[in-house]
ROVOTOR-361478 format. One record per residue: residue number from 1; residue in three letters; chain; x, z, y of N, C-alpha, C in turn. Coordinates in nm, 4 decimals. Example, Ala and Ser with C-alpha at 12.3 -4.5 7.8 and 13.67 -1.06 7.14 Angstrom:
resi/resn/chain/n_px/n_pz/n_py/ca_px/ca_pz/ca_py/c_px/c_pz/c_py
1/ALA/A/1.3190/0.7800/-0.5690/1.2300/0.7800/-0.4500/1.3200/0.7800/-0.3300
2/SER/A/1.2850/0.7080/-0.2250/1.3670/0.7140/-0.1060/1.2900/0.7870/0.0030
//
This chain:
resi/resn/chain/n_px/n_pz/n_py/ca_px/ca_pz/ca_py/c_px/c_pz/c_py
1/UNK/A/1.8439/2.0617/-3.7615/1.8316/2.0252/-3.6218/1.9294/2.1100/-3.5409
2/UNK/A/2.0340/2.0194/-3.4405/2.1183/2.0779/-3.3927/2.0770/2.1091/-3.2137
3/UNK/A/2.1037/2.1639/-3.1267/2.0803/2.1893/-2.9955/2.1985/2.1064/-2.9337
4/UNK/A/2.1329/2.0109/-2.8507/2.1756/1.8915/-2.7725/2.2991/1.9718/-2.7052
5/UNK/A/2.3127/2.0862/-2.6495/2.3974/2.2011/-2.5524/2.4294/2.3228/-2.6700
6/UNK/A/2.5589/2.3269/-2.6521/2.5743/2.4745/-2.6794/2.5948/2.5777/-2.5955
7/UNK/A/2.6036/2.5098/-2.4833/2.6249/2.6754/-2.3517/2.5102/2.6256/-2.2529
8/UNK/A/2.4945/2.6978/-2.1761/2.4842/2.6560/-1.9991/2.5740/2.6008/-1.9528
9/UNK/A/2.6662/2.6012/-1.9518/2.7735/2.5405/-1.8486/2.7553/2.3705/-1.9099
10/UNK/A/2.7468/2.3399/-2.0605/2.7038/2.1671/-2.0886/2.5895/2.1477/-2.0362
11/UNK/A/2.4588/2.2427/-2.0387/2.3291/2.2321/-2.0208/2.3489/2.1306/-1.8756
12/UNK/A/2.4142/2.2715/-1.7612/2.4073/2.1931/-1.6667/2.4922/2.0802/-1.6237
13/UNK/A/2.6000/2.0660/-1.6623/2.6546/1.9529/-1.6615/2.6346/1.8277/-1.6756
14/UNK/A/2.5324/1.8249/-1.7941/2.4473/1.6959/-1.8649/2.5925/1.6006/-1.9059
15/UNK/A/2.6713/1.6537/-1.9959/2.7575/1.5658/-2.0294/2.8557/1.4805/-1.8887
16/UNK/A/2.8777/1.5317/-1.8142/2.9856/1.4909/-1.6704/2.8418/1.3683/-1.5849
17/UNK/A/2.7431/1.4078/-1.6269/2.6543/1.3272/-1.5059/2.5368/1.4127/-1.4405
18/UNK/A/2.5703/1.5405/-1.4767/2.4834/1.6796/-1.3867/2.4674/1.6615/-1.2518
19/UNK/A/2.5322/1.6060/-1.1495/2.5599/1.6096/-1.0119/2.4269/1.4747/-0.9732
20/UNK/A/2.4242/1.4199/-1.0776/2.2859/1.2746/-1.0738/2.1804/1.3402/-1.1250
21/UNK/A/2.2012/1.3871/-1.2729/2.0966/1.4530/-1.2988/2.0036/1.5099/-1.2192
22/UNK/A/2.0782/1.6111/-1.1907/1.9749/1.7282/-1.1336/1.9879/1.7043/-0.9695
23/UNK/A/2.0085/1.5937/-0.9229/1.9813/1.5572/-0.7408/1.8729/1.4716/-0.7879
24/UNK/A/1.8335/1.3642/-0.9132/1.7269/1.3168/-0.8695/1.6230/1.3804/-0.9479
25/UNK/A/1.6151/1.5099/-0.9293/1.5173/1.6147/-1.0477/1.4997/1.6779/-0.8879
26/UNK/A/1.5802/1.6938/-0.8288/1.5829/1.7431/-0.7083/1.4434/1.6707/-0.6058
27/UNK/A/1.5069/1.5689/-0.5593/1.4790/1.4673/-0.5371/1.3441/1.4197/-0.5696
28/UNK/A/1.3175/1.3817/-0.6589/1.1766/1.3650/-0.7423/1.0492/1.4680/-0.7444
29/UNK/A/1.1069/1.6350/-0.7595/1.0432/1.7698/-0.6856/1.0083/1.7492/-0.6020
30/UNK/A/1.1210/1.6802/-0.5087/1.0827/1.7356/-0.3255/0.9351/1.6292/-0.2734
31/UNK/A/0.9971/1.5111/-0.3352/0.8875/1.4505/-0.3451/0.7604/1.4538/-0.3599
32/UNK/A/0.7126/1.5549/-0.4865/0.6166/1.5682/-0.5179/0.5540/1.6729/-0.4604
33/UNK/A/0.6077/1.7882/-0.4107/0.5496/1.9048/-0.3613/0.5069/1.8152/-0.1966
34/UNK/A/0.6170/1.7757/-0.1397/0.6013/1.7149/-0.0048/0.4067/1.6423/0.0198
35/UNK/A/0.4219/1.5192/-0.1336/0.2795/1.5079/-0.1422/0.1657/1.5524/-0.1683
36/UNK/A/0.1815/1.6473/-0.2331/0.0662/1.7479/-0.2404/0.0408/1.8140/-0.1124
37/UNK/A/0.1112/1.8835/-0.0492/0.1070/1.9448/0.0939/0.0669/1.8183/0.1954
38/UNK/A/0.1275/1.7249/0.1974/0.0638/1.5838/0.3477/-0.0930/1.5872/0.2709
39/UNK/A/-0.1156/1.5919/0.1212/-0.2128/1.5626/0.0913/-0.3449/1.6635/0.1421
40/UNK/A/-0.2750/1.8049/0.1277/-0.4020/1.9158/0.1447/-0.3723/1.9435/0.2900
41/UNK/A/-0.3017/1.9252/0.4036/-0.3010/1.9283/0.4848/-0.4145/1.7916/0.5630
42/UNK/A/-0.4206/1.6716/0.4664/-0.4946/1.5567/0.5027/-0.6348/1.6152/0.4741
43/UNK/A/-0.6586/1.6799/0.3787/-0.8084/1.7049/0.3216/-0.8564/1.8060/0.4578
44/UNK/A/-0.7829/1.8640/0.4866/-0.8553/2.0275/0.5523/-0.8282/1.9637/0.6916
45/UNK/A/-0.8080/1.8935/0.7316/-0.8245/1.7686/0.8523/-0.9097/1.7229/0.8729
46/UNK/A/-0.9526/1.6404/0.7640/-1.0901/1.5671/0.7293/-1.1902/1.6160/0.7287
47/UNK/A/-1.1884/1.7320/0.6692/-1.2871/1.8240/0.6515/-1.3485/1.8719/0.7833
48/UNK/A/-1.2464/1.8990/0.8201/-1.2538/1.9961/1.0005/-1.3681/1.9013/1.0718
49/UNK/A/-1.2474/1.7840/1.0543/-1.3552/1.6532/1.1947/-1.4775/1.6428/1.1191
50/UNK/A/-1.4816/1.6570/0.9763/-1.6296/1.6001/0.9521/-1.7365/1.7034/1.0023
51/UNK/A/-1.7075/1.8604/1.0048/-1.7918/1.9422/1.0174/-1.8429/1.9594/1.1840
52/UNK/A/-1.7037/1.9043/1.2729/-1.7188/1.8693/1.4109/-1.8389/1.7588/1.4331
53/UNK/A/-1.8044/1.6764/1.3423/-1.9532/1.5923/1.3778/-2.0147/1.6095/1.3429
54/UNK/A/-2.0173/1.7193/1.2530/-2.2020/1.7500/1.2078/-2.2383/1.8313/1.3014
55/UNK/A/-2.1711/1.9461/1.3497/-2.1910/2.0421/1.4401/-2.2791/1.9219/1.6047
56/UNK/A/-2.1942/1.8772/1.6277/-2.2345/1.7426/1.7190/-2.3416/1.6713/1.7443
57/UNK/A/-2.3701/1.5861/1.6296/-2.5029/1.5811/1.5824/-2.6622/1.6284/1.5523
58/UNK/A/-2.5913/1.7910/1.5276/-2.7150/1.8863/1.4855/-2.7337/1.9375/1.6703
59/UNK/A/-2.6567/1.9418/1.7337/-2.6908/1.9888/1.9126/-2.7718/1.8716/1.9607
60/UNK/A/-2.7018/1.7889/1.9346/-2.7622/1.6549/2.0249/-2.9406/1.6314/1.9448
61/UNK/A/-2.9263/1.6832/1.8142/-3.0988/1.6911/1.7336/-3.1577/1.7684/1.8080
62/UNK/A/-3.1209/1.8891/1.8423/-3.1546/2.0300/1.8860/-3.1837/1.9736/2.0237
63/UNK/A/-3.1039/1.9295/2.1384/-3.1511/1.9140/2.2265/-3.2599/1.7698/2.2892
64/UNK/A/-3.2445/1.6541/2.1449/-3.3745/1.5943/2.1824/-3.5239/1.6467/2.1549
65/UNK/A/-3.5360/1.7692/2.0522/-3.6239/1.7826/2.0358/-3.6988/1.9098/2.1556
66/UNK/A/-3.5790/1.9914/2.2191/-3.6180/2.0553/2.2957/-3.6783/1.9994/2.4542
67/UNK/A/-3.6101/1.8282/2.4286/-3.7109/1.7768/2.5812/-3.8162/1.7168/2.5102
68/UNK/A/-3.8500/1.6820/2.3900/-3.9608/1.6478/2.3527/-4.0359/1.7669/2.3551
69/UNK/A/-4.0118/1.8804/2.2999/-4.1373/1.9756/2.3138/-4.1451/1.9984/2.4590
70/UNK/A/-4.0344/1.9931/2.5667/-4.1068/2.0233/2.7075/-4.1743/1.9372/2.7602
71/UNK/A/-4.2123/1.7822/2.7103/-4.2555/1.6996/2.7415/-4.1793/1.5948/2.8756
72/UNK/A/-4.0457/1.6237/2.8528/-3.9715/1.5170/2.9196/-3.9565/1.3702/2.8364
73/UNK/A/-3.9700/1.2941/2.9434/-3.8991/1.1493/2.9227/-3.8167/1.1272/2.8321
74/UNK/A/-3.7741/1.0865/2.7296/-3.6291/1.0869/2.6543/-3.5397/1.0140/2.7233
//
């Protein structure tokens, strides 16, 4: 078994098509990191508003039950 490259300098070259190679290795990276980040930036978003409406919810509980125990009207 022989090694496809004998230096770095073929490695990166990829046989005179290095400049394609490694822009859509480039390219394809940027891509993927880009989506992971819109992605965890989307989660901890979601997250936020959901805990806003629970927070929301649990006041508006809190304060019907506090005119029910004073015996107001709802």
């Amino acid at each position: 078994m022989s090694p496809a490259f004998h230096s770095w300098s073929q490695f990166w070259a990829m046989g005179g098509y290095g400049f394609y190679v490694w822009l859509s290795v480039f390219v394809a990276l940027s891509v993927m990191v880009i989506l992971v980040g819109h992605s965890t930036y989307q989660r901890r978003h979601l997250l936020a508003s959901i805990a806003t409406k629970q927070d929301r919810e649990q006041r508006m509980m809190a304060a019907k039950k506090r005119k029910q125990n004073a015996g107001e009207p709802l």
